[in-house]
VEXPA-778524 format. One record per residue (C-alpha): residue number from 1; residue in one letter; y, x, z. Coordinates in Angstrom, 2 decimals. Layout:
REM residues N
+-----+---------+---------+---------+---------+
| num | residuo |       v |       u |       w |
+-----+---------+---------+---------+---------+
| NUM |       A |       Y |       X |       Z |
...
+-----+---------+---------+---------+---------+
***
This chain:
REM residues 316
+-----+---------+---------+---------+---------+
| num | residuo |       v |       u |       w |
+-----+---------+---------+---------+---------+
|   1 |       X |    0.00 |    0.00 |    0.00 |
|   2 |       X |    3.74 |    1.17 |   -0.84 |
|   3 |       X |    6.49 |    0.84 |    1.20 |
|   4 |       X |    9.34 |   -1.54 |    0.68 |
|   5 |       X |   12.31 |   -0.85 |   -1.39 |
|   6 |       X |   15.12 |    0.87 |    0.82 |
|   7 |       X |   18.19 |   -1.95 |    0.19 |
|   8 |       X |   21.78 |   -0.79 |   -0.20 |
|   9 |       X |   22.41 |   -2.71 |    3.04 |
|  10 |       X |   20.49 |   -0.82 |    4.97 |
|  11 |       X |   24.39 |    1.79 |    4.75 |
|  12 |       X |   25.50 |   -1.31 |    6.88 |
|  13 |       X |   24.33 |    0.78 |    9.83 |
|  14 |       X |   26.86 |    3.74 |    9.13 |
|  15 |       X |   29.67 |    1.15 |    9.29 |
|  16 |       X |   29.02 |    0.52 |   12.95 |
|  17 |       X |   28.58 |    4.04 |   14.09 |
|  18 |       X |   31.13 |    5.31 |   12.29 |
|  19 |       X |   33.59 |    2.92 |   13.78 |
|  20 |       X |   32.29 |    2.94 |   16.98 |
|  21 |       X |   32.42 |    6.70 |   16.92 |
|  22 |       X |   36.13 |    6.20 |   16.19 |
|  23 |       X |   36.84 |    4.13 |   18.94 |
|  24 |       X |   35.59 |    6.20 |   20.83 |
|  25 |       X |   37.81 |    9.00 |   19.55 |
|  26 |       X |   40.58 |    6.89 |   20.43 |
|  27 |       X |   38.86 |    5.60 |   23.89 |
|  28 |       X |   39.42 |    9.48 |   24.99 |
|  29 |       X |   43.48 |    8.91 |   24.13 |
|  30 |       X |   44.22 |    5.86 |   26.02 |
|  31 |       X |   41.38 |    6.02 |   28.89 |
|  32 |       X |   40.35 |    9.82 |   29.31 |
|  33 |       X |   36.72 |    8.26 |   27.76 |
|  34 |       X |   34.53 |   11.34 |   27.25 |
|  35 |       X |   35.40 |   12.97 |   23.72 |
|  36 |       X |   31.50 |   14.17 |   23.28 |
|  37 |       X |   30.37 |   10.23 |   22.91 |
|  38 |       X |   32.93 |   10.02 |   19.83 |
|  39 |       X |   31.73 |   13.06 |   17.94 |
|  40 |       X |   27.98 |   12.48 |   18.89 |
|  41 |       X |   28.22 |    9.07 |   17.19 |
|  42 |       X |   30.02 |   10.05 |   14.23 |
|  43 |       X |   27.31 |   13.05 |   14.09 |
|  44 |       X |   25.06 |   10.62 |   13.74 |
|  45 |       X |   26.46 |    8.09 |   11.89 |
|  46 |       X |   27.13 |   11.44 |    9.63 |
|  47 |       X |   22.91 |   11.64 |    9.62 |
|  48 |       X |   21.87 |    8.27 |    9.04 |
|  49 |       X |   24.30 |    7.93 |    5.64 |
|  50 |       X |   22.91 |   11.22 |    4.50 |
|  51 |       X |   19.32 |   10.11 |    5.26 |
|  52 |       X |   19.81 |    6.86 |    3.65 |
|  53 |       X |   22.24 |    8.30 |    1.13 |
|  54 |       X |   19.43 |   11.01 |    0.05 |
|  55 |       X |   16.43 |    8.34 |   -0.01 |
|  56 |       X |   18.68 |    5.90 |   -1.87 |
|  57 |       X |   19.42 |    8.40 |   -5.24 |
|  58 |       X |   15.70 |    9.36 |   -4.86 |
|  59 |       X |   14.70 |    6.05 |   -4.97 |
|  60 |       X |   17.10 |    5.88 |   -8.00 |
|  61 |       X |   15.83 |    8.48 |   -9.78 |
|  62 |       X |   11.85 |    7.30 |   -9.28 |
|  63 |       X |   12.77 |    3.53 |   -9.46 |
|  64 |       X |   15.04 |    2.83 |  -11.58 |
|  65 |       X |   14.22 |   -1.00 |  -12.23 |
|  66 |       X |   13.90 |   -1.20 |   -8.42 |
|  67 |       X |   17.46 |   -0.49 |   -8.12 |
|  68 |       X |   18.23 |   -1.96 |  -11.44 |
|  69 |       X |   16.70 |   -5.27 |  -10.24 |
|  70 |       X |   19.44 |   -4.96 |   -6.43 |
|  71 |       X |   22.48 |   -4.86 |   -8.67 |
|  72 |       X |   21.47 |   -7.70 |  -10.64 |
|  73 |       X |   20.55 |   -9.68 |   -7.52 |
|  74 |       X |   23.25 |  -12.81 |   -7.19 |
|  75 |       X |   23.49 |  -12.20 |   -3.14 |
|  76 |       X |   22.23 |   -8.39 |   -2.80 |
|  77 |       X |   23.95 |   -7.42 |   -5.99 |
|  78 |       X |   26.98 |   -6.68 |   -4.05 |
|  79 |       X |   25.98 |   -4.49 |   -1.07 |
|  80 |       X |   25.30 |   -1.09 |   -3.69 |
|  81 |       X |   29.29 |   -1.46 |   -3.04 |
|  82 |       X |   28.31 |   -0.07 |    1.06 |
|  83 |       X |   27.63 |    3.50 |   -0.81 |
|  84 |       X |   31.46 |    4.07 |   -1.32 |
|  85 |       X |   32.25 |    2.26 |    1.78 |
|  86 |       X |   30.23 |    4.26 |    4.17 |
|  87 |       X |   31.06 |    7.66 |    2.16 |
|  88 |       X |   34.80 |    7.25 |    2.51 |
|  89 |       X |   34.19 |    6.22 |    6.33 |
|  90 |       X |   32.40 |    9.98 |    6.60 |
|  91 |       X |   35.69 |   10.99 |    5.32 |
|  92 |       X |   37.29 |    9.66 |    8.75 |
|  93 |       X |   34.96 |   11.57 |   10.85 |
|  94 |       X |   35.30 |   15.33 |    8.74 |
|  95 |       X |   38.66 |   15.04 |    8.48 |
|  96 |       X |   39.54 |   16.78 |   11.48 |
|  97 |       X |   37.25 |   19.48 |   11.00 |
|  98 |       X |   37.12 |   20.30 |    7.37 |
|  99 |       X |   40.22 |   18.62 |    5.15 |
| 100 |       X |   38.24 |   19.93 |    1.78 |
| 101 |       X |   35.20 |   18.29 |    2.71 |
| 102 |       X |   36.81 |   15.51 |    3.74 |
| 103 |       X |   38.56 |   15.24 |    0.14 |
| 104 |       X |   35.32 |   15.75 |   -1.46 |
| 105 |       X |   33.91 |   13.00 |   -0.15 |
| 106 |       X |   36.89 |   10.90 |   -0.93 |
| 107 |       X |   36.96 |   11.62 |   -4.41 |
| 108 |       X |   33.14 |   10.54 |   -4.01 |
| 109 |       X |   33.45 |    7.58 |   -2.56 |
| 110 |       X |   36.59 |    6.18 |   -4.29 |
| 111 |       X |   35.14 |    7.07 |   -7.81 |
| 112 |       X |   31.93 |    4.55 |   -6.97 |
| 113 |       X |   34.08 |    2.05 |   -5.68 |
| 114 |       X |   36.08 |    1.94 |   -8.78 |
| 115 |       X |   32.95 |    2.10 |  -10.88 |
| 116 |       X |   31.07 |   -0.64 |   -8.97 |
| 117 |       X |   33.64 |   -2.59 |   -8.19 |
| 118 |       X |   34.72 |   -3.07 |  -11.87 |
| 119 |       X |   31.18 |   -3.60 |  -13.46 |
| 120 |       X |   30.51 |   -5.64 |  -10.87 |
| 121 |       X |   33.56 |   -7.81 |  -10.38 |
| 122 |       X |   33.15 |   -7.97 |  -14.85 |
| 123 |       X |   29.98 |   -9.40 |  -14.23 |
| 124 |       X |   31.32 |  -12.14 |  -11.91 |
| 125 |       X |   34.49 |  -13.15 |  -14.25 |
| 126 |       X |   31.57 |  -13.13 |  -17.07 |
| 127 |       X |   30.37 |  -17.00 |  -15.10 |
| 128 |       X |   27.02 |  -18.42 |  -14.80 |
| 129 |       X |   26.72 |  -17.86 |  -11.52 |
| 130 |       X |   25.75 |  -20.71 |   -8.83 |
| 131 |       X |   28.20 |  -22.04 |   -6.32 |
| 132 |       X |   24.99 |  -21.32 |   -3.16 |
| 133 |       X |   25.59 |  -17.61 |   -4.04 |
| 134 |       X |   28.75 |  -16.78 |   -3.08 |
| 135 |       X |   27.83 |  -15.38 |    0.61 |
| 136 |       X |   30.49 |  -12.84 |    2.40 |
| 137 |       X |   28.42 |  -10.04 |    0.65 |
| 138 |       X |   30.52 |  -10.56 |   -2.53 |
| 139 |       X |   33.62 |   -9.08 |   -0.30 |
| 140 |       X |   31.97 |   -5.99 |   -0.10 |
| 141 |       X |   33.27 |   -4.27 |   -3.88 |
| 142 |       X |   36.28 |   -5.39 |   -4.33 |
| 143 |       X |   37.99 |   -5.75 |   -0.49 |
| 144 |       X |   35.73 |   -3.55 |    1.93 |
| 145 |       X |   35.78 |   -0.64 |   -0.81 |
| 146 |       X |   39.20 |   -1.29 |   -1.22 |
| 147 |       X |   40.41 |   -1.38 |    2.15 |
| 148 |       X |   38.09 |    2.14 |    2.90 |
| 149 |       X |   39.99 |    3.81 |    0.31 |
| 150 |       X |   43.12 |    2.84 |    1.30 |
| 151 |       X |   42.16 |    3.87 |    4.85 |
| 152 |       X |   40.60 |    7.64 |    3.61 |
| 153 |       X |   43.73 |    8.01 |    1.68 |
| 154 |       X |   45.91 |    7.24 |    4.78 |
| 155 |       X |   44.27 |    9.73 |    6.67 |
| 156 |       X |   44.35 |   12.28 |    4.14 |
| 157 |       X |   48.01 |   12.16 |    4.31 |
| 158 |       X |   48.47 |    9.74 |    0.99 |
| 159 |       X |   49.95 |    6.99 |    2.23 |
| 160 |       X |   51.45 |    5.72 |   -1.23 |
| 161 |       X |   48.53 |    5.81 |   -3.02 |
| 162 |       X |   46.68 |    3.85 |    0.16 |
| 163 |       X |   49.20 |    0.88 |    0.06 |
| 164 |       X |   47.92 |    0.21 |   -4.04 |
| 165 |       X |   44.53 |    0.44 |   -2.54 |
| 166 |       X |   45.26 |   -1.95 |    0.59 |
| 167 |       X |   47.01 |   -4.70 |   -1.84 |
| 168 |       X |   44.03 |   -4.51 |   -4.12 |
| 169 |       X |   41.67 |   -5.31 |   -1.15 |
| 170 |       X |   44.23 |   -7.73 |    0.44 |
| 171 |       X |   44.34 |  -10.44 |   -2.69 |
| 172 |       X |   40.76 |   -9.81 |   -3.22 |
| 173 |       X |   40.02 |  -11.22 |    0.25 |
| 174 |       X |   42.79 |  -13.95 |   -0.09 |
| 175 |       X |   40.96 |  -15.20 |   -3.98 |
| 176 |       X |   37.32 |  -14.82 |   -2.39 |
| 177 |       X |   37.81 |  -16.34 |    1.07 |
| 178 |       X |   38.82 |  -19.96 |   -0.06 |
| 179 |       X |   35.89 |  -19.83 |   -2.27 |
| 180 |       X |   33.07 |  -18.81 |    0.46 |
| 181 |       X |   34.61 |  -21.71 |    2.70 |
| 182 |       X |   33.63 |  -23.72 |    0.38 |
| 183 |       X |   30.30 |  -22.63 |   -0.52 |
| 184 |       X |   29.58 |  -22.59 |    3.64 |
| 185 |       X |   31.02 |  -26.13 |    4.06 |
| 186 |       X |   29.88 |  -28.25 |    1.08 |
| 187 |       X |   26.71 |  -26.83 |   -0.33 |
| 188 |       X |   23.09 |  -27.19 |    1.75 |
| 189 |       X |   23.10 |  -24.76 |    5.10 |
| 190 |       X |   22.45 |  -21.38 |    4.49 |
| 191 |       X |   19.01 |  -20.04 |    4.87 |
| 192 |       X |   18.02 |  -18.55 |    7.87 |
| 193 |       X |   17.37 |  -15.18 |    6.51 |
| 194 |       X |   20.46 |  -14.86 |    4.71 |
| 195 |       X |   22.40 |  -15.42 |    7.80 |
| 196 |       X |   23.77 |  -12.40 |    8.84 |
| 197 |       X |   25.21 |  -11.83 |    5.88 |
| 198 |       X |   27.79 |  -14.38 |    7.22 |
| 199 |       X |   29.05 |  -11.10 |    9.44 |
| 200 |       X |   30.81 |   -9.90 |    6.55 |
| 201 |       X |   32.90 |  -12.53 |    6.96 |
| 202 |       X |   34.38 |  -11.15 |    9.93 |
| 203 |       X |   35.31 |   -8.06 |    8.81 |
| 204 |       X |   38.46 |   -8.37 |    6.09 |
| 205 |       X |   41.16 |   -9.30 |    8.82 |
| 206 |       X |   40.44 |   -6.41 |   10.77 |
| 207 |       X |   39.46 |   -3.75 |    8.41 |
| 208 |       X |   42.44 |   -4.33 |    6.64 |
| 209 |       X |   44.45 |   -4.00 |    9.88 |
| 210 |       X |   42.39 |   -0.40 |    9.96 |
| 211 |       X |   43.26 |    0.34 |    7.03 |
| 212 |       X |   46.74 |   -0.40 |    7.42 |
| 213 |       X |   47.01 |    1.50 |   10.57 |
| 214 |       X |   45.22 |    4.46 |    8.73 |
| 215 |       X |   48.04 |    4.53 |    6.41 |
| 216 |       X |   50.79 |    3.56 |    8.62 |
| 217 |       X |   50.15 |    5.49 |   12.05 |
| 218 |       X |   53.08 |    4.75 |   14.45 |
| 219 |       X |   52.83 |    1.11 |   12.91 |
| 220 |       X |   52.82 |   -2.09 |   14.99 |
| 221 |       X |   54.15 |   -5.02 |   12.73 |
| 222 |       X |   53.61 |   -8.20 |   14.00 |
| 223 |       X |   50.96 |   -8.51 |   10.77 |
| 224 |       X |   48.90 |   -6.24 |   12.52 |
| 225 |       X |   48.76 |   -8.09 |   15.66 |
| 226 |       X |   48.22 |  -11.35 |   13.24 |
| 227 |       X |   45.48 |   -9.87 |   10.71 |
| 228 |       X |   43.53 |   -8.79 |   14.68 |
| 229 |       X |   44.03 |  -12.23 |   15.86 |
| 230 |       X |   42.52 |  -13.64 |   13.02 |
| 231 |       X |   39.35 |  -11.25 |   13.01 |
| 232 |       X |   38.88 |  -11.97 |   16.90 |
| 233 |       X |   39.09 |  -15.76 |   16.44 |
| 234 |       X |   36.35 |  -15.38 |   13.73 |
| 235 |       X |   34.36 |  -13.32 |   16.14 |
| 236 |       X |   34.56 |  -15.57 |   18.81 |
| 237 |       X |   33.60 |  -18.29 |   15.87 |
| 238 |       X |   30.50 |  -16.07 |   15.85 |
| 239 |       X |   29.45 |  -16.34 |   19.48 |
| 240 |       X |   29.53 |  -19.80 |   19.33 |
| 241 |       X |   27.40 |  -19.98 |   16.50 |
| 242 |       X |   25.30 |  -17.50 |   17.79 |
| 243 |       X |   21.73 |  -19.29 |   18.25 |
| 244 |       X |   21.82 |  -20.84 |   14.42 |
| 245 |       X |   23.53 |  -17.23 |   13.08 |
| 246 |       X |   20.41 |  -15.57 |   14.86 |
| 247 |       X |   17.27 |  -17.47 |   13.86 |
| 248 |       X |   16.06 |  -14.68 |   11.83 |
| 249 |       X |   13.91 |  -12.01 |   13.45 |
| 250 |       X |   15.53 |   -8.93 |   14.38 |
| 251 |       X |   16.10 |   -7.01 |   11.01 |
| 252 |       X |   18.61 |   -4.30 |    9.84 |
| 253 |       X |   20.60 |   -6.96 |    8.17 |
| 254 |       X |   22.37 |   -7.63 |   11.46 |
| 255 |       X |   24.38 |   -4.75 |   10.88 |
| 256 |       X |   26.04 |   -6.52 |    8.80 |
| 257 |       X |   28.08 |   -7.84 |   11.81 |
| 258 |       X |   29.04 |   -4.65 |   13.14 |
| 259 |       X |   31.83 |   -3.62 |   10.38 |
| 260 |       X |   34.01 |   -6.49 |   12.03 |
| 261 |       X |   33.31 |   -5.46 |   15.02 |
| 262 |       X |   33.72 |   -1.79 |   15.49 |
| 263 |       X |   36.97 |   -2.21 |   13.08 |
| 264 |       X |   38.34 |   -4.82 |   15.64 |
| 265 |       X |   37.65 |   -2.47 |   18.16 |
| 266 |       X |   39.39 |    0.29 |   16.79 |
| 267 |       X |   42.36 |   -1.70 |   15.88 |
| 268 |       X |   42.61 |   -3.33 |   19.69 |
| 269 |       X |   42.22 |    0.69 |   20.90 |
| 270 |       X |   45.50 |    1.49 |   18.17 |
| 271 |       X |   47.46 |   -1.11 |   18.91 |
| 272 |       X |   46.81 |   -0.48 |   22.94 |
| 273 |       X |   47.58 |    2.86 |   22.54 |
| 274 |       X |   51.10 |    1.44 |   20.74 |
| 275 |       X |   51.68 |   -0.76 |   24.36 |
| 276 |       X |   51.35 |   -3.89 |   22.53 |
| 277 |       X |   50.80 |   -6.06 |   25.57 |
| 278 |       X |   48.49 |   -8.12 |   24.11 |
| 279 |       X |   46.14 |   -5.31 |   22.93 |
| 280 |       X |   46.34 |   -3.59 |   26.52 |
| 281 |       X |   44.32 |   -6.66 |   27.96 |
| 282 |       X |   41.80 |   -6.93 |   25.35 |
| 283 |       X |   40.95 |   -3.70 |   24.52 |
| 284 |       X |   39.09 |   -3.08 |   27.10 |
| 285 |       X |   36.35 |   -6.06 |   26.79 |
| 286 |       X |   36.55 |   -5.69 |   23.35 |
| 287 |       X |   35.49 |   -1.90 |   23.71 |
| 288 |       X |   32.75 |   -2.74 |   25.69 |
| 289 |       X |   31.36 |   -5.97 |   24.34 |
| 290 |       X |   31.35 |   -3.59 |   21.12 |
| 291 |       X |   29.13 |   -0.97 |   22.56 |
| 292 |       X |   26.97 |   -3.57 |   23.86 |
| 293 |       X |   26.20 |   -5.04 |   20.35 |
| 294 |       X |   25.99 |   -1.64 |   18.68 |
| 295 |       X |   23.96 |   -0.29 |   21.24 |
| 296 |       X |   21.44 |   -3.15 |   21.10 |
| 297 |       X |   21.31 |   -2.66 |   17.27 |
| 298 |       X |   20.37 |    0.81 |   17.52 |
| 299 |       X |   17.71 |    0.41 |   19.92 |
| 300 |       X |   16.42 |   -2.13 |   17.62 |
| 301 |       X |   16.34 |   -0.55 |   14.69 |
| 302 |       X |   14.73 |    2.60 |   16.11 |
| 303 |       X |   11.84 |    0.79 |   17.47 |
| 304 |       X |   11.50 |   -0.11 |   14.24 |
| 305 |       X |   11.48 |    3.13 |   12.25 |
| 306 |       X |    9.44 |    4.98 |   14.93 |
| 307 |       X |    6.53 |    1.94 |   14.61 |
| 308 |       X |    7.21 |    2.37 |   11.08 |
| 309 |       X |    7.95 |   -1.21 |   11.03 |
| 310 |       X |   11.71 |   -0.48 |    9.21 |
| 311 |       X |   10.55 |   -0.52 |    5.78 |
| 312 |       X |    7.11 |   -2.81 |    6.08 |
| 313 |       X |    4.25 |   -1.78 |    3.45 |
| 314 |       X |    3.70 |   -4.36 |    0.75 |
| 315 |       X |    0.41 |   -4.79 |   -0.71 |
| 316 |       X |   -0.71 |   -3.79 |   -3.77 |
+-----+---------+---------+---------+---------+
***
């Protein structure tokens, strides 16, 4: 028996470590937080997109329907899009240690965003795709890579050429969002294990606020403080959905959740470290409910690869 197909989502689970490494970065700013926990999470979000990264273009290379097949896929066809993303978040954690590596992997990551993003976003304008499709996946190409490259840029000093990047994500998530409200509230419910894609659908609000924050340091606009209202309200939205958003078994597609999450997170942390008021009470249970969530998916999902139960063995 073979193994299963590694999915593009499975790079969901460098979103959450990487942004829970950088809260942590900025945990050690504003509460003294231990400046080891940062780096040893980015470290290791810096190993699993590697790993994945590595076993992805081998795949690739061996497989090329296999892949082929993901990209034509009317849900999955937009998480090959989480390549870019989670390459330009590596950018993030190397920047303060090597600025040409850093760049490298900006150049990298923004050149398959562009490239995806395009074909793919072509595709959709091409029609003939059902309305029960359109799941918070489809943000990933055109307003996650977006906002990512806007937010690499940022920190690599570039703020001009972040702001086109941050209004191309921004009216990709204001032309998609209408449309997935619609899809969740009028077509039939969506099927249990498609659920947590629905965590996407937390993230735009604050990632953008990231990303904005990336490129505009010293920045506290009251759009900030709305864009982080909105993502907390939809993550509170979450917890009360929590019991029909979880009927799935435990899989790596709950990751999906944790992009909204550790972004929030570092844009409470920013905006704290600002004295916004506002941000200086909820940091704090933001931080840790964060950690909590993360920490439970990585437990989780290493019980899983060490019974070898990550990637189950099909038959045949």
């Amino acid at each position: 028996m073979s193994r299963s197909p590694l999915p593009a989502s499975f790079f969901g689970m460098v979103l959450g470590l990487a942004g829970l490494g950088q809260a942590w970065r900025l945990a050690h700013r504003l509460w003294v937080a231990p400046a080891l926990i940062g780096e040893a999470l980015l470290l290791l979000a810096g190993t699993v997109w590697l790993c994945l990264l590595l076993a992805y273009l081998l795949q690739a290379w061996r497989k090329p329907g296999v892949v082929a097949a993901e990209f034509r896929h009317p849900v999955q066809g937009s998480t090959p899009a989480l390549l870019a993303v989670s390459t330009l978040l590596m950018v993030m954690a190397v920047q303060p240690y090597s600025h040409t590596l850093a760049w490298g992997l900006a150049l990298a990551g923004i050149g398959w965003h562009l490239l995806f993003s395009l074909w793919h976003t072509g595709s959709l304008w091409q029609g003939g795709r059902e309305a029960s499709s359109t799941l918070p996946a489809i943000y990933l190409p055109t307003v996650a890579g977006n906002f990512t490259s806007a937010a690499a840029l940022g920190a690599l000093g570039h703020a001009d050429w972040g702001w086109l990047f941050l209004g191309a994500g921004m009216f990709s998530w204001f032309a998609l969002e209408s449309l997935i409200f619609l899809r969740l509230w009028q077509a039939p419910p969506v099927p249990a294990p498609q659920r947590p894609l629905i965590g996407i659908q937390f993230a735009p609000p604050v990632v953008c606020a990231m990303a904005w924050l990336m490129i505009e340091p010293t920045g506290h606009d009251h759009w900030l403080l709305m864009l982080w209202g909105y993502g907390l309200f939809q993550l509170l939205l979450g917890v009360r959905l929590w019991r029909w958003l979880g009927e799935q078994p435990f899989a790596p597609s709950y990751w999906a959740y944790t992009f909204g999450i550790a972004s929030a997170t570092v844009v409470g942390l920013k905006l704290a470290l600002a004295g916004i008021a506002a941000a200086t009470i909820l940091a704090l249970p933001v931080f840790i409910g964060a950690n909590l969530f993360i920490g439970y998916l990585t437990l989780r999902t290493g019980a899983l690869l060490l019974s070898g139960r990550l990637l189950p063995r099909m038959p045949g």
